[in-house]
PANUNU-235973 format. One record per residue: x, y, z of N, C-alpha, C in turn; residue number from 1; residue in one letter. Coordinates in Angstrom, 1 decimal. Example, Ala and Ser with C-alpha at 12.3 -4.5 7.8 and 13.67 -1.06 7.14 Angstrom:
- 13.2, -5.7, 7.8, 12.3, -4.5, 7.8, 13.2, -3.3, 7.8, 1, A
- 12.8, -2.2, 7.1, 13.7, -1.1, 7.1, 12.9, 0.0, 7.9, 2, S
//
This chain:
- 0.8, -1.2, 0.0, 0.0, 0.0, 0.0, 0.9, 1.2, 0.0, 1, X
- 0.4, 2.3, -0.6, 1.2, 3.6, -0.7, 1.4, 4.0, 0.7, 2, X
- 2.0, 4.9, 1.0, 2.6, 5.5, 2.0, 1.7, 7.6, 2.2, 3, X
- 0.7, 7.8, 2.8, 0.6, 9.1, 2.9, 1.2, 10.0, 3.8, 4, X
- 1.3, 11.3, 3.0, 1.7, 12.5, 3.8, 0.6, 13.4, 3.7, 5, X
- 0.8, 13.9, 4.6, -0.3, 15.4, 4.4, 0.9, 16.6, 5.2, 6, X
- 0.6, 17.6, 4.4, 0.9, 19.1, 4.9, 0.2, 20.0, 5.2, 7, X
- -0.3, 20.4, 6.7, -1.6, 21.3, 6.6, -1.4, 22.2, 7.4, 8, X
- -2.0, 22.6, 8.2, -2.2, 23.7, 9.4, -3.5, 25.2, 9.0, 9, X
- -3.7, 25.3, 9.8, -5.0, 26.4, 9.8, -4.2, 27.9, 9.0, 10, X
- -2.8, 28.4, 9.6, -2.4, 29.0, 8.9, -1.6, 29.5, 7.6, 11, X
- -2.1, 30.1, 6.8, -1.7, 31.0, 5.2, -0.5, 31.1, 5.2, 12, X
- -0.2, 31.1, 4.2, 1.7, 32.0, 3.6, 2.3, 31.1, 4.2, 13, X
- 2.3, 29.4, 5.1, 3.7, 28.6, 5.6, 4.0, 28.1, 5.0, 14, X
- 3.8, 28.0, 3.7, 4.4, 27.2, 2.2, 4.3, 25.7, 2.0, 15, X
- 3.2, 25.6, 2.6, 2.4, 24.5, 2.6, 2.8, 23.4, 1.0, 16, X
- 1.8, 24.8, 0.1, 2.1, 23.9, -1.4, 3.5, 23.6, -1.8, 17, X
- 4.5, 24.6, -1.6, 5.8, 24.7, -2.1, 6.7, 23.5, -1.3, 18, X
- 6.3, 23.2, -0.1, 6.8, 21.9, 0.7, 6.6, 20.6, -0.3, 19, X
- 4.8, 21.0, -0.6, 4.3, 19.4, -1.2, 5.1, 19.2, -2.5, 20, X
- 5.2, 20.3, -3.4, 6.1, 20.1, -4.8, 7.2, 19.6, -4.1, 21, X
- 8.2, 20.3, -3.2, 9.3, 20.2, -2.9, 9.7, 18.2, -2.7, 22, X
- 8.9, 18.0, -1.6, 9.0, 16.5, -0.9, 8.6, 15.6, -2.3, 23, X
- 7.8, 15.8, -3.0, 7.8, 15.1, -3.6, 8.8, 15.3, -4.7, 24, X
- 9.2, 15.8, -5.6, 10.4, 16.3, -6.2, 11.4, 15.8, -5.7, 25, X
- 11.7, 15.4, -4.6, 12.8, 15.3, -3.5, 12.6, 13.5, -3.5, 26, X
- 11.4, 13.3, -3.2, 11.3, 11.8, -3.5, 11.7, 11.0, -4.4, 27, X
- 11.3, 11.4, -5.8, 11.9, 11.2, -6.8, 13.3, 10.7, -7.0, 28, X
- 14.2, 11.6, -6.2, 15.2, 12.3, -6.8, 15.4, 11.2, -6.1, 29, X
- 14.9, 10.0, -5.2, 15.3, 9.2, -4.0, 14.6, 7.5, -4.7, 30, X
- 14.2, 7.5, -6.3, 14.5, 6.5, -6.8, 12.7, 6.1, -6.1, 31, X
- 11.8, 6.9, -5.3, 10.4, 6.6, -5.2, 9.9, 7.6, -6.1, 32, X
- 8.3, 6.8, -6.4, 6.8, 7.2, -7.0, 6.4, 7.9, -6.0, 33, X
- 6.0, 9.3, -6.6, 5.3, 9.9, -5.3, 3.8, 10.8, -6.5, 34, X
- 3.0, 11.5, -5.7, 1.9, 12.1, -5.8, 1.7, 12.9, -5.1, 35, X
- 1.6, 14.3, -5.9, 1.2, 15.7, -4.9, -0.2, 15.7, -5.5, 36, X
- -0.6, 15.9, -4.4, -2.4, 16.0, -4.4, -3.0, 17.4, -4.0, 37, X
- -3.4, 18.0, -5.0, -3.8, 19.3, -4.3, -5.3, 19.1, -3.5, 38, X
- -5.6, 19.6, -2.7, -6.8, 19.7, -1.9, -7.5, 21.0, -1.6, 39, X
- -6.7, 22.2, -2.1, -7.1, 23.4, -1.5, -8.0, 24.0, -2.9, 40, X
- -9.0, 24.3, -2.8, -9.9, 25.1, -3.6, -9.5, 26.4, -4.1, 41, X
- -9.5, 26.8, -3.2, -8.9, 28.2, -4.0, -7.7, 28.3, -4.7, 42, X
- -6.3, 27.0, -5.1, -5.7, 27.2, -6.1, -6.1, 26.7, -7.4, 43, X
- -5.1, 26.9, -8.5, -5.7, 26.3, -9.8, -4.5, 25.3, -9.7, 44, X
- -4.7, 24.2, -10.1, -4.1, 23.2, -10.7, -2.7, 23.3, -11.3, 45, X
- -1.2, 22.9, -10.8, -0.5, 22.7, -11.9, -0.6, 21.7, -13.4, 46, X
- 0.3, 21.9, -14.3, 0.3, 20.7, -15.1, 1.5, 19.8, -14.5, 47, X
- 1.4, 18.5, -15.3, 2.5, 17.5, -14.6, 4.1, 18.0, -15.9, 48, X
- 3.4, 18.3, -16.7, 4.6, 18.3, -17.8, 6.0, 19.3, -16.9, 49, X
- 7.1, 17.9, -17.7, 8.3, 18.5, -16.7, 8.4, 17.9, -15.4, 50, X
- 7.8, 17.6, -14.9, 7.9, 17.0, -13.3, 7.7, 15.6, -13.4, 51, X
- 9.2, 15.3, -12.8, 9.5, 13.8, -12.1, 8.1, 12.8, -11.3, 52, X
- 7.2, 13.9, -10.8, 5.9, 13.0, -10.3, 4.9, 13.4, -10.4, 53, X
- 3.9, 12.6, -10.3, 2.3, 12.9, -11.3, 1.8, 13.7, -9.9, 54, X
- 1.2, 14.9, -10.5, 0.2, 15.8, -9.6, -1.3, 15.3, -9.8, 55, X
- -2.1, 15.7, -8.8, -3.7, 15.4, -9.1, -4.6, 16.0, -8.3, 56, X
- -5.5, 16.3, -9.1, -6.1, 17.5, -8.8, -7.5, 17.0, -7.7, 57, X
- -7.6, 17.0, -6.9, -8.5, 16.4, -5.4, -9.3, 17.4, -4.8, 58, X
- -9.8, 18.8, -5.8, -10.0, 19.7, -4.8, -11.6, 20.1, -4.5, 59, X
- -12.6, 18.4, -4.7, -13.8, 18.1, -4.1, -13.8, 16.9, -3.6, 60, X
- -14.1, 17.0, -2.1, -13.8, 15.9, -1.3, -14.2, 14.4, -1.9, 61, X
- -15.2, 14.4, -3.2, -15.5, 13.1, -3.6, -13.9, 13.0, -4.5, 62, X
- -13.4, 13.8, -4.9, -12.1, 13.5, -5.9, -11.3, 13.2, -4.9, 63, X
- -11.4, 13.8, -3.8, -9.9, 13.9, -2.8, -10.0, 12.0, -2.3, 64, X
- -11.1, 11.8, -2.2, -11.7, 10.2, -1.3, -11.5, 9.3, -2.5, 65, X
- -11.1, 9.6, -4.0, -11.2, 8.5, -4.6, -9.6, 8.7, -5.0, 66, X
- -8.7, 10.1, -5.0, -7.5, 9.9, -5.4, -6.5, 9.0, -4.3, 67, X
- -7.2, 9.3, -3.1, -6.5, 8.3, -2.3, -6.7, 6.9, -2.0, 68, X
- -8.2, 6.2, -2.2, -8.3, 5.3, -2.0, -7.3, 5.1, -3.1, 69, X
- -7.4, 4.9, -4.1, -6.4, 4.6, -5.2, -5.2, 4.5, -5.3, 70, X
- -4.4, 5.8, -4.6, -3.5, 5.5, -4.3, -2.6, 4.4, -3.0, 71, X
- -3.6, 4.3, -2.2, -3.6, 3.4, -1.3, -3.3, 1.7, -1.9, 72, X
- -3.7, 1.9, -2.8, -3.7, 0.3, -3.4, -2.3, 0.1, -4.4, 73, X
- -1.9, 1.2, -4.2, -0.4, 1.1, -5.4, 0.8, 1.5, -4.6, 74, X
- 1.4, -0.1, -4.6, 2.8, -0.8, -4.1, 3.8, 0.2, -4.2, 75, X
- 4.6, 1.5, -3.0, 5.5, 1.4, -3.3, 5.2, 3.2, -3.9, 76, X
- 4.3, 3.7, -3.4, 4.0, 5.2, -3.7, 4.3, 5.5, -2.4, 77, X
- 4.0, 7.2, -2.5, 3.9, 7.5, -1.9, 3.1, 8.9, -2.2, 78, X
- 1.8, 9.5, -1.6, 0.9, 10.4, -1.8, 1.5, 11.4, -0.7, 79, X
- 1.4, 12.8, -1.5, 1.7, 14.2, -0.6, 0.9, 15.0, -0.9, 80, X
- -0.4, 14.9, 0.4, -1.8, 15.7, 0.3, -1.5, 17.1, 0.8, 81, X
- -1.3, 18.4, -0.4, -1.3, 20.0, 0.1, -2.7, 20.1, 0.8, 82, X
- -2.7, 20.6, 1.7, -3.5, 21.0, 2.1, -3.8, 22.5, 2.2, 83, X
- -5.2, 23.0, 2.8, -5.4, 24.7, 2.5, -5.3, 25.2, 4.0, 84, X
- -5.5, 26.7, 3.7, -5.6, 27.6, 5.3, -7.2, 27.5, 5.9, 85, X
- -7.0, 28.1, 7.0, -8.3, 28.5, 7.7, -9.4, 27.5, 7.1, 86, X
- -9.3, 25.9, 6.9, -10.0, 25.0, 7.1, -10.1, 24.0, 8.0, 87, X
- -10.4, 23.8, 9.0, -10.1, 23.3, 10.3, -11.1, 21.6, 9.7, 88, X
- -11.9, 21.9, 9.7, -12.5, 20.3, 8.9, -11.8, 19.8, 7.7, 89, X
- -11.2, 20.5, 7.1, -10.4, 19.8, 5.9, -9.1, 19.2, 6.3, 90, X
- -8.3, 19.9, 7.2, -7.0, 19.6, 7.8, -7.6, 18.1, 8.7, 91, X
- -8.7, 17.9, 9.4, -9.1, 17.2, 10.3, -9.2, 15.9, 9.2, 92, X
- -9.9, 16.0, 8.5, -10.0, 14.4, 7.4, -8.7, 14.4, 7.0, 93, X
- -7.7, 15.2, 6.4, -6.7, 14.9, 5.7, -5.6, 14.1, 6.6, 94, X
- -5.8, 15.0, 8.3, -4.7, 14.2, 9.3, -5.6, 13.1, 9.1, 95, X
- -6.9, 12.2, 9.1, -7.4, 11.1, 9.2, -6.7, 10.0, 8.7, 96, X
- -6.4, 10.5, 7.0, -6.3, 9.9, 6.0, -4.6, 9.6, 5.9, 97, X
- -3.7, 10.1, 6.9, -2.4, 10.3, 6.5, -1.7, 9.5, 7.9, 98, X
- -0.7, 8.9, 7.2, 0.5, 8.3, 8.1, 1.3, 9.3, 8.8, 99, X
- 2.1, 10.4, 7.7, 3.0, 11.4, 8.5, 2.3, 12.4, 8.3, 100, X
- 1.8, 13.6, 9.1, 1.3, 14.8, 8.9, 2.5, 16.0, 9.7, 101, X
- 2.5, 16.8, 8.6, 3.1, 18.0, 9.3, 2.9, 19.2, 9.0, 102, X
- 3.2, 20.0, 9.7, 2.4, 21.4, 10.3, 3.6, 22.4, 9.6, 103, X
- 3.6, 23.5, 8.6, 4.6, 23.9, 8.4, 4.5, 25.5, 9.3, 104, X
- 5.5, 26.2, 9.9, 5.3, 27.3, 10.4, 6.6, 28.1, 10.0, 105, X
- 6.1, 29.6, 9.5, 7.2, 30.4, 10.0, 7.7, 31.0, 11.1, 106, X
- 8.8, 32.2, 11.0, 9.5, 32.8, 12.5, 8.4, 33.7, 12.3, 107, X
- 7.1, 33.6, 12.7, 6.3, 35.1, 13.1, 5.5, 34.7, 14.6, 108, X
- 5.0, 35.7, 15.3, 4.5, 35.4, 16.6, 2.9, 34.9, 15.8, 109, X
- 2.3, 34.9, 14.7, 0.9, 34.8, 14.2, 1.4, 33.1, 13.9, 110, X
- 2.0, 33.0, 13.5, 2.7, 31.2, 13.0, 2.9, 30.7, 14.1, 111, X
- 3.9, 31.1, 14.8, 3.9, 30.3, 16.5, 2.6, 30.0, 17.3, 112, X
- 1.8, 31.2, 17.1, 0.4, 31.1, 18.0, -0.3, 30.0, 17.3, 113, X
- -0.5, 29.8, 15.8, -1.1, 29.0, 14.9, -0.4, 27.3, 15.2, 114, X
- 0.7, 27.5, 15.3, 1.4, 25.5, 15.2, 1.3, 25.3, 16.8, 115, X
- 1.0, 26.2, 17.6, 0.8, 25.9, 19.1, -1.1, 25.2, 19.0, 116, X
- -1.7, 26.2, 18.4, -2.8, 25.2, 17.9, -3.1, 24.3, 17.5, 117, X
- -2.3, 24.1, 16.7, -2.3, 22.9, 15.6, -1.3, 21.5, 16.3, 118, X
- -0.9, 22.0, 17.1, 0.0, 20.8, 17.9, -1.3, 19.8, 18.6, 119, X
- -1.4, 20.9, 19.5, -2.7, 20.4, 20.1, -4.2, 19.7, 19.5, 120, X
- -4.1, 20.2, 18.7, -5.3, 19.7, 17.7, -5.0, 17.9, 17.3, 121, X
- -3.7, 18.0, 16.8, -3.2, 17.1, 16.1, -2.5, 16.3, 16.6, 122, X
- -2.4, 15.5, 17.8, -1.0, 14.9, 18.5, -0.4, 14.4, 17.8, 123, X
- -0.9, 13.5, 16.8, 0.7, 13.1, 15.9, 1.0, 13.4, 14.9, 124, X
- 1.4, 14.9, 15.2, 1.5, 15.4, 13.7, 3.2, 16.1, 14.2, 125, X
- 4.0, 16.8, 13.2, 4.9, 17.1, 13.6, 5.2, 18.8, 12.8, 126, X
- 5.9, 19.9, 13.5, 6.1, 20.9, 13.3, 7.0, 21.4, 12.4, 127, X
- 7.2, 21.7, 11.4, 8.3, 21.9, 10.4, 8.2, 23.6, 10.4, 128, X
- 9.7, 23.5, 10.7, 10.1, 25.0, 10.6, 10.2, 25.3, 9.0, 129, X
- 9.7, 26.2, 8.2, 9.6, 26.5, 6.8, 10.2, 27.5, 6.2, 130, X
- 10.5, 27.8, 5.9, 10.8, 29.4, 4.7, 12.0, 29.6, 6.1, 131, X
- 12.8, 29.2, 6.6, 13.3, 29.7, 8.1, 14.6, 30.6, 7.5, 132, X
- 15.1, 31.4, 8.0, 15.7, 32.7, 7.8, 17.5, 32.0, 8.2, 133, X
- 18.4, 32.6, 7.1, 19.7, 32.3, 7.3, 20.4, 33.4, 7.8, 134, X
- 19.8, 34.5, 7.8, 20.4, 35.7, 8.2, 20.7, 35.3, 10.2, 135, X
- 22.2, 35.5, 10.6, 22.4, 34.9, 11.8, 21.5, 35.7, 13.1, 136, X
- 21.3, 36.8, 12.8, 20.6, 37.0, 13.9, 19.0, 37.1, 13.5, 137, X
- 18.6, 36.9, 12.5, 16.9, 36.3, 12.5, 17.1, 34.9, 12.8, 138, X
- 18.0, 34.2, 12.7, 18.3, 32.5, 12.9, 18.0, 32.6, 14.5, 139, X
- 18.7, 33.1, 14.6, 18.6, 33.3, 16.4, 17.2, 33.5, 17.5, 140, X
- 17.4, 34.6, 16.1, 15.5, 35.0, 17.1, 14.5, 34.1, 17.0, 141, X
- 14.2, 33.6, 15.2, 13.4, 32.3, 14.6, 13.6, 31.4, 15.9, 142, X
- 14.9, 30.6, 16.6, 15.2, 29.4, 16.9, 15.1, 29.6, 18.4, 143, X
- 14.8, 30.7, 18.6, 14.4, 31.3, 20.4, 13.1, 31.2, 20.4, 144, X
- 12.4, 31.2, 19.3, 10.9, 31.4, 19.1, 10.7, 30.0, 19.6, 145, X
- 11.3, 28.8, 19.0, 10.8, 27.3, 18.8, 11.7, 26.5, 20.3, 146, X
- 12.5, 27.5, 20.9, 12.8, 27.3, 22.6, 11.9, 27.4, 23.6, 147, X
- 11.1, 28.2, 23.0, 10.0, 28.8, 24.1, 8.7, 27.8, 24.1, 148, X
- 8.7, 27.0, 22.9, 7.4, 25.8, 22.8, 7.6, 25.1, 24.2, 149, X
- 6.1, 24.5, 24.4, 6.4, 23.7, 25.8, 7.0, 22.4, 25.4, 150, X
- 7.9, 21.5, 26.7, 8.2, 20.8, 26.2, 8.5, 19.7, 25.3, 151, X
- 7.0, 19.0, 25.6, 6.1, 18.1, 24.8, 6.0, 18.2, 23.3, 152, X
- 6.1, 20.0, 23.0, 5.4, 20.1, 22.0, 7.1, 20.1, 21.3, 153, X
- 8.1, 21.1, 21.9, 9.9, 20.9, 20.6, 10.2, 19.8, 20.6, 154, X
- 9.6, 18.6, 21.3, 9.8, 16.9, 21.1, 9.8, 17.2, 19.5, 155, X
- 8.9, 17.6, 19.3, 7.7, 17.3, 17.6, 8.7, 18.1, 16.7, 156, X
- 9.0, 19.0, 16.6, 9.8, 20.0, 16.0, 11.2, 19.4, 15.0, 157, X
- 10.7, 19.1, 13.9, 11.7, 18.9, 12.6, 13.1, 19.8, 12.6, 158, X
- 13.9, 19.6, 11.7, 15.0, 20.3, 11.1, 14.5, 20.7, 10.0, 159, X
- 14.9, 22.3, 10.2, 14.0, 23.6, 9.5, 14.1, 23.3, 8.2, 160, X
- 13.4, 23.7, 7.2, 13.8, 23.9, 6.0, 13.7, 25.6, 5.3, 161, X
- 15.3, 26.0, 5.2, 16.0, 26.9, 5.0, 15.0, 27.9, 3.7, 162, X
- 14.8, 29.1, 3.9, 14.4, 29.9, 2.4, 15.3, 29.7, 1.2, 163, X
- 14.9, 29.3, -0.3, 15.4, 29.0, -1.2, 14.1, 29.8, -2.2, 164, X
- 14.8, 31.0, -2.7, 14.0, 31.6, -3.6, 13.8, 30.5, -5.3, 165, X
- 14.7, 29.5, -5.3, 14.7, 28.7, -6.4, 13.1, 27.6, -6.2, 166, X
- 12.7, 27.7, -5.2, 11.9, 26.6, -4.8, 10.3, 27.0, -5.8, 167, X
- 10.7, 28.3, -5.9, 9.0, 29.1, -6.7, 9.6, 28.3, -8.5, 168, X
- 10.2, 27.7, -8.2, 10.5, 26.9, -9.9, 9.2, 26.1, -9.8, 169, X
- 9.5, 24.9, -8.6, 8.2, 24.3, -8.5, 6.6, 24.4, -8.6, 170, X
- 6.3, 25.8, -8.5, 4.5, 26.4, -8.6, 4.5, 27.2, -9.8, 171, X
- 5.4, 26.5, -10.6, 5.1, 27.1, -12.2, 3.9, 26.4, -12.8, 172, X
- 2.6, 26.9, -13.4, 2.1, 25.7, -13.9, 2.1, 25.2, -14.9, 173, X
- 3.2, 25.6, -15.7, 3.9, 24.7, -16.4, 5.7, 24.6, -16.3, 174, X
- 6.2, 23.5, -15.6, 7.9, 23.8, -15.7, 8.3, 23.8, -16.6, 175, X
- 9.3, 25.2, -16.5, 10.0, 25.5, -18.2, 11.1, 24.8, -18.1, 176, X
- 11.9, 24.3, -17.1, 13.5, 24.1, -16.6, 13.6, 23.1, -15.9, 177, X
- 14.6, 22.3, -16.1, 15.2, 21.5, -14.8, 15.6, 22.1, -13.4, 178, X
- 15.1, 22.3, -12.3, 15.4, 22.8, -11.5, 17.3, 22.3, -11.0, 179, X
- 17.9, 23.0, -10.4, 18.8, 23.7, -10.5, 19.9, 22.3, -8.9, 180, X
- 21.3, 22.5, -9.0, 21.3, 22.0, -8.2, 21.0, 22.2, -6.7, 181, X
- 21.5, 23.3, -6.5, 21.0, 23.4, -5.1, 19.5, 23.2, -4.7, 182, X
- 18.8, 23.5, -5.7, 17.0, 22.9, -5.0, 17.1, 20.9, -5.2, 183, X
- 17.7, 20.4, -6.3, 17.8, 19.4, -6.0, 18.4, 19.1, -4.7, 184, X
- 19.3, 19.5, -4.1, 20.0, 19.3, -2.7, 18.6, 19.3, -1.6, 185, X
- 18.2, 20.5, -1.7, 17.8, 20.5, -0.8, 16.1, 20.0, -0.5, 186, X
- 15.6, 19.4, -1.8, 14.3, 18.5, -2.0, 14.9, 17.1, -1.2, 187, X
- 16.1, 16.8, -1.9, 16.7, 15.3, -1.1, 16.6, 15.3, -0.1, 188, X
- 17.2, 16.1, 0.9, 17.4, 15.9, 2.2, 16.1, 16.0, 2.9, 189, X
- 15.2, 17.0, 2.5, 13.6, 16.6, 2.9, 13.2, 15.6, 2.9, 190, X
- 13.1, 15.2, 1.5, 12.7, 13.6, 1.2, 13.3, 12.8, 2.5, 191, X
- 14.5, 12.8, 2.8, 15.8, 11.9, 3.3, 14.9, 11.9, 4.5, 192, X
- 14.8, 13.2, 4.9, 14.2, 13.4, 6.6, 13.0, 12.7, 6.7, 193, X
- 11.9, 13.6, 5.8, 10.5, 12.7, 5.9, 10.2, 11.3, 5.9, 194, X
- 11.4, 10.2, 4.9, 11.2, 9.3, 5.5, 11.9, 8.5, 6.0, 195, X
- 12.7, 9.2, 6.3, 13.0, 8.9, 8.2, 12.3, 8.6, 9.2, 196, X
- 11.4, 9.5, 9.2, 9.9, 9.5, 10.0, 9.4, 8.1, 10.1, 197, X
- 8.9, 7.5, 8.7, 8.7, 6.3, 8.7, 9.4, 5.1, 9.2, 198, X
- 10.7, 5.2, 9.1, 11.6, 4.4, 9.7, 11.1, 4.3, 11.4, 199, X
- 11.0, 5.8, 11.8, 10.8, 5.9, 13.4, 10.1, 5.2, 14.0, 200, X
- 8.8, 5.6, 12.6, 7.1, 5.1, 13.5, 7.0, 3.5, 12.8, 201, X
- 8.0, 2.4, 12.1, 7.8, 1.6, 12.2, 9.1, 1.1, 13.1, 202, X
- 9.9, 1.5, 13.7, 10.5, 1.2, 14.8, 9.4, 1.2, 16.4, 203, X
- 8.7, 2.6, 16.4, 8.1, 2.4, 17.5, 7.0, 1.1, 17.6, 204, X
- 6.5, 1.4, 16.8, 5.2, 0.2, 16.3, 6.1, -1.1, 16.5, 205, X
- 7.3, -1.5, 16.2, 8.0, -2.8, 16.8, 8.2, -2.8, 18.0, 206, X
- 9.0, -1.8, 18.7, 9.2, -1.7, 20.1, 7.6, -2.3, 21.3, 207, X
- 6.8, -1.3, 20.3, 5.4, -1.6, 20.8, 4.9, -3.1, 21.1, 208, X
- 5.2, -3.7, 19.9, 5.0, -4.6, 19.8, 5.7, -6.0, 20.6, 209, X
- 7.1, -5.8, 20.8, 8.0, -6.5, 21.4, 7.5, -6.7, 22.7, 210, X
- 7.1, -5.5, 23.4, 6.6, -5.4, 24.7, 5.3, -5.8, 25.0, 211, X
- 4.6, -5.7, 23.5, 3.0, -6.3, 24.6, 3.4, -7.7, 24.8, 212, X
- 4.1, -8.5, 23.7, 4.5, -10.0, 23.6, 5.4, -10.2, 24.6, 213, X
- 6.1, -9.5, 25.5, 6.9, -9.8, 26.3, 5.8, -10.0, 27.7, 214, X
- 5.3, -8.6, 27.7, 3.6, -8.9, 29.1, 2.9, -10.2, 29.0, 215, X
- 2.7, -10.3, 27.6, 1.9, -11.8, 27.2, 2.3, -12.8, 28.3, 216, X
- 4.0, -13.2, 27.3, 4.5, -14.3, 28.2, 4.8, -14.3, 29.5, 217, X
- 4.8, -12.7, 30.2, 5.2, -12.8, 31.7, 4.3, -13.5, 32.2, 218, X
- 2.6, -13.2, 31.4, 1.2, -13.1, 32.2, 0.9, -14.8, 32.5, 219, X
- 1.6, -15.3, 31.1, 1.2, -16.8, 30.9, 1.9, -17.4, 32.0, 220, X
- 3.2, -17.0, 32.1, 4.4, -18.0, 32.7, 3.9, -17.9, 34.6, 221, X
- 3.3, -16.4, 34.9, 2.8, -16.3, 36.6, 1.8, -17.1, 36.3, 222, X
- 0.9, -17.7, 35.4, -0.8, -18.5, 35.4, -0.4, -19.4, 34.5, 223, X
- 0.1, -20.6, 34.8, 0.2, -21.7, 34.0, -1.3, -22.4, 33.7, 224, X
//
């Protein structure tokens, strides 16, 4: 069965769509089939021409329910559901529908108040720092911002993904160019990270597992 992502959160301008080009672009480049699925209404559609992975256009919940069943059934994909803003039931089915979900935010106090919501909302979803600033002292301030989360919540908190003005190659809706090396660089290492993730959550899900079978036999061996 395919593998789902979703990219969502309540708040506008975190580069939600430009992630989903990005990860999947980045997949590719990692020798997987992947699928950016748009969901958000208010964009128009790219074309696929020029791009390493098939886009699809999901943006009425009967399209969005049949592009995933679908994809669900094909070996060895992976689906990357964009999600929109200020939809709180949309982001709610899409975390439903998804293995890894993540929350993208920038360095602004309106983004931090937003992924502090959206943490909560979402417990297994995880925080991706986005568009994050190289200049050393916005780095500082940005990375003081994501010190101040409570505990629980910088557990969740990704390795940022840096501003790259080459990344708007990707929301062409038609690509004229091979995107360049540095955006190849830095789609891989997303890809690389995101699934990682999976690595994690089928490590825990073993660990999980090791232990309930270990309680089993303690339970059996005290009650012969």
């Amino acid at each position: 069965m395919a593998e789902i992502i979703c990219i969502i959160g309540n708040k506008g301008g975190t580069g939600k769509t430009t992630l989903s080009h990005l990860l999947c672009h980045g997949l590719t480049l990692l020798g997987r089939r992947a699928a950016c699925v748009m969901t958000d209404e208010d964009r128009e559609p790219v074309l696929p021409d020029g791009r390493r992975y098939v886009v699809a256009d999901a943006r009425s919940p009967h399209a969005r329910d049949k592009v995933v069943s679908r994809l669900r059934e094909l070996k060895g994909w992976i689906g990357v559901l964009d999600g929109g803003a200020n939809r709180t039931d949309l982001d709610i089915s899409l975390y439903q529908m998804s293995d890894i979900v993540l929350l993208p935010f920038r360095d602004s106090p309106e983004d931090y108040r937003a992924v502090l919501r959206d943490l909560d909302l979402f417990p297994k979803a995880r925080a991706l720092p986005s568009q994050w600033p190289r200049n050393r002292w916005q780095l500082d301030a940005a990375n003081r911002m994501v010190d101040e989360l409570p505990e629980d919540f910088r557990a969740r908190v990704l390795p940022p993904i840096h501003s790259m003005s080459a990344t708007k190659v990707l929301l062409q809706t038609r690509l004229q160019s091979e995107p360049g090396t540095a955006l190849n660089r830095l789609a891989r290492e997303f890809a690389q990270g995101v699934l990682g993730l999976f690595e994690e959550e089928a490590s825990c899900v073993a660990t999980a597992l090791a232990q309930a079978r270990a309680e089993a036999d303690a339970e059996e061996s005290d009650h012969p």
